[in-house]
Wavefront OBJ file of the C-alpha trace (Angstrom):
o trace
v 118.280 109.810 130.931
v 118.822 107.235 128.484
v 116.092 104.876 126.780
v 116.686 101.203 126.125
v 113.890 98.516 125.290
v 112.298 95.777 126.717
v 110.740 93.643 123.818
v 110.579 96.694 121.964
v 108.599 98.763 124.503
v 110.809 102.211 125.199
v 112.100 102.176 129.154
v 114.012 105.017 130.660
v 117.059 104.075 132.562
v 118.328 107.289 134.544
v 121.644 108.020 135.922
v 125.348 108.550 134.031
v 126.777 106.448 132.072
v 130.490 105.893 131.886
v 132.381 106.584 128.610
v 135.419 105.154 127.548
v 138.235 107.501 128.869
v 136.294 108.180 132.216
v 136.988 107.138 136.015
v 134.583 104.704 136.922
v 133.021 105.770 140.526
v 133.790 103.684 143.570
v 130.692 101.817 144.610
v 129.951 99.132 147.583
v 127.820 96.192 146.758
v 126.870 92.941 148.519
v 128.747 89.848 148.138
v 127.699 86.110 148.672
v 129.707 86.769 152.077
v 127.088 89.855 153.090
v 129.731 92.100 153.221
v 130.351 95.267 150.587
v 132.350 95.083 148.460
v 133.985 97.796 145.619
v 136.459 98.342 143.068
v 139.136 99.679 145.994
v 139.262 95.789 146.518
v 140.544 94.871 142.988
v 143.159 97.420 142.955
v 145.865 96.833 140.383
v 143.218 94.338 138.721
v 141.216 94.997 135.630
v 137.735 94.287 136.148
v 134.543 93.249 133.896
v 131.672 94.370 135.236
v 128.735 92.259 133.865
v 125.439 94.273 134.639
v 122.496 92.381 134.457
v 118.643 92.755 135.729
v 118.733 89.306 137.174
v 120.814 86.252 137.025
v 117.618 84.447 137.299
v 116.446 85.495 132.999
v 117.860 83.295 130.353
v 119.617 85.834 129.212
v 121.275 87.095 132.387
v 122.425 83.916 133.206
v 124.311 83.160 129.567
v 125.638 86.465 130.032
v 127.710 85.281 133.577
v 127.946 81.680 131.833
v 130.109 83.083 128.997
v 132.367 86.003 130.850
v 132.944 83.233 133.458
v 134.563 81.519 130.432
v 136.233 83.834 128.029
v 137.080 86.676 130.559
v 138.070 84.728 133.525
v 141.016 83.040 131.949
v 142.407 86.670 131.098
v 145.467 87.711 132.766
v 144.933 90.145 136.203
v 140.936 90.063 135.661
v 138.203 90.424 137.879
v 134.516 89.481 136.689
v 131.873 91.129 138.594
v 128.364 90.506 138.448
v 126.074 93.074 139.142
v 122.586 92.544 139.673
v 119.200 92.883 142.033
v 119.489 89.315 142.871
v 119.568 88.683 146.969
v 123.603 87.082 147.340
v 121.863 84.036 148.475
v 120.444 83.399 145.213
v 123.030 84.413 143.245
v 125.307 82.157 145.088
v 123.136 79.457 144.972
v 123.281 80.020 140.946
v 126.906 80.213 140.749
v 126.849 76.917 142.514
v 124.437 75.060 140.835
v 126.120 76.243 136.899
v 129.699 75.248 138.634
v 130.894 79.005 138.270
v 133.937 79.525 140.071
v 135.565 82.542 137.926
v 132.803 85.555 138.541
v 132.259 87.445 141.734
v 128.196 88.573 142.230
v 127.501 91.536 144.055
v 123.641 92.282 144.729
v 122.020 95.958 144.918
v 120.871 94.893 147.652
v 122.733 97.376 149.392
v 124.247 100.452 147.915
v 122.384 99.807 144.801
v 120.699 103.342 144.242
v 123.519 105.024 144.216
v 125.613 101.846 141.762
v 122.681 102.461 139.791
v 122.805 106.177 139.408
v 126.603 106.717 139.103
v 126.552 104.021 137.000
v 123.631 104.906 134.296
v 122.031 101.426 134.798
v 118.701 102.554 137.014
v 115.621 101.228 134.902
v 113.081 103.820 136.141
v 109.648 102.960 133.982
v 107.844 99.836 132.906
v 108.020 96.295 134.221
v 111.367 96.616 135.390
v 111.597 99.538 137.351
v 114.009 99.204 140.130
v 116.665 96.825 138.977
v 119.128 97.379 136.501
v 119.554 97.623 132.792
v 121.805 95.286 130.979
v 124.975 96.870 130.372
v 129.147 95.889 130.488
v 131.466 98.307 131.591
v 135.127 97.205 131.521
v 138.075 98.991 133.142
v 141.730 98.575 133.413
v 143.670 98.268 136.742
v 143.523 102.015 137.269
v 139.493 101.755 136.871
v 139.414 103.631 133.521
v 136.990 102.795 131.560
v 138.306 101.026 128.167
v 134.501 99.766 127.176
v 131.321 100.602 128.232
v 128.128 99.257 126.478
v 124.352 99.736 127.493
v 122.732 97.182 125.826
v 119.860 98.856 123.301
v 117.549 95.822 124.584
v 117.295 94.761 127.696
v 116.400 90.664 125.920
v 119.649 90.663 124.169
v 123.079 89.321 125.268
v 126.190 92.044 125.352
v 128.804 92.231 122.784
v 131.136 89.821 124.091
v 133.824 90.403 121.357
v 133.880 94.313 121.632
v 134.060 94.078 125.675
v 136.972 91.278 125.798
v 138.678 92.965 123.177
v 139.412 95.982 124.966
v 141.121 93.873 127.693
v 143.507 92.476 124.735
l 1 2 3 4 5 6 7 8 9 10 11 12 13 14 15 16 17 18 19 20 21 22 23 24 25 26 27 28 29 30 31 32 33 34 35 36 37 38 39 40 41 42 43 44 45 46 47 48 49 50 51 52 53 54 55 56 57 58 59 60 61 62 63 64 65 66 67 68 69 70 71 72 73 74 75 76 77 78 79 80 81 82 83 84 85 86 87 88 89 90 91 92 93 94 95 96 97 98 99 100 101 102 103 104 105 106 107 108 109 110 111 112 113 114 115 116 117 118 119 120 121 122 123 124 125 126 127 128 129 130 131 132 133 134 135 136 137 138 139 140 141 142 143 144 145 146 147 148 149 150 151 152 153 154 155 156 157 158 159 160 161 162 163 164 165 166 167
């Protein structure tokens, strides 16, 4: 179990997280298209995955505004966003901010066991049940090269440390 905060108020978040070095597990999330989809489906590509609560928070929504910017225009890069959003909505976001260069997958499906495996599973306070903010990146053979749980949930990821590690 790790602890994170939410405005400064302590908030468990249970479940793994990955370390650099590690094999990121397989998982299969919900696309805009209803289907699942996992990391088996961007073999060969390195992937961002952007891990946020919901895309519809300030925050979460600069977040995908800025990887859809500096990491899509990386060479053999996949940006995933992960979050509890229904894929309608987080379509319908996409669509609205003109993103074209992230793919959103929704917990909708699948997401206990993302959230577990993954060490993202808020599991007190006001946000129990979706996930914590966090950025794991991996290279084409899904090893992870950065993983950061952000220390509060209101604050953007380290962009710099996460896009290096691609470079």
């Amino acid at each position: 179990m790790s602890t994170v905060t939410l405005g400064g108020n302590p908030i468990d978040v249970a479940g793994t997280f990955p370390a650099p070095g590690s094999t990121a597990a397989e998982f299969a999330l919900v696309g805009a298209d209803l289907a699942n989809h996992g990391l088996a489906e961007f073999a060969g590509k390195r992937k961002v995955l952007n891990i946020v609560p919901s895309l519809d928070t300030p925050t979460c929504a600069v977040s995908t505004r800025k990887f859809n910017e500096k990491a899509s225009s990386l060479d053999n890069t996949v940006v995933l966003v992960i979050s509890a959003d229904l894929p309608f909505a987080a379509k319908r976001f996409c669509e609205v901010e003109g993103l074209k260069n992230v793919m959103t997958l929704s917990t909708m499906r699948g997401g206990e066991a993302f959230k577990q495996a993954y060490g993202v599973d808020i599991a007190s306070g006001p946000l129990a049940g979706v996930t914590a903010r966090a950025v794991v990146v991996l290279d084409a053979d899904n090893k992870v090269l950065h993983s950061e749980l952000v220390s509060e949930i209101k604050n953007e990821p380290n962009y710099e440390a996460a896009l290096a590690a691609l470079k």
